[in-house]
C-alpha positions in Angstrom: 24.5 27.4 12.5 23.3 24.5 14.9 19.4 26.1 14.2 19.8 25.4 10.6 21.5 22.0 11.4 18.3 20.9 13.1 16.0 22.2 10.9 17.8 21.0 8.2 17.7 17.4 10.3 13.9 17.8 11.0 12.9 18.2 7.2 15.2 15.6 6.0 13.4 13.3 9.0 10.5 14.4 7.6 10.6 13.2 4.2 11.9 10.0 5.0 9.0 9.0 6.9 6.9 10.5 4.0 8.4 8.4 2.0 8.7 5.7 4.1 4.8 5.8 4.7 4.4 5.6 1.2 6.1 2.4 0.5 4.3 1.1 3.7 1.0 2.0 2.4 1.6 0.4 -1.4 2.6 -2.7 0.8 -0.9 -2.4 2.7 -2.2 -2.1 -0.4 -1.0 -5.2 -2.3 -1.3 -7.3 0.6 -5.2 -6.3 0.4 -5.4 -6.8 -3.1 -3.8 -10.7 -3.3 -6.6 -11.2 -0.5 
């Protein structure tokens, strides 16, 4: 039960920083583009 809770914890971790990379890279992006 705790196992599962962790992995269950890791992937959710995971895809936030996925997504969380994402949006930082767009930003990277647009702040390239108005220079």
């Amino acid at each position: 039960r705790c196992k599962s809770l962790v992995k269950n914890f890791e992937r959710t971790l995971s895809h936030a920083t996925a997504k969380l990379n994402l949006c930082f890279i767009r930003l990277m992006l647009k702040r390239l583009a108005n220079d």
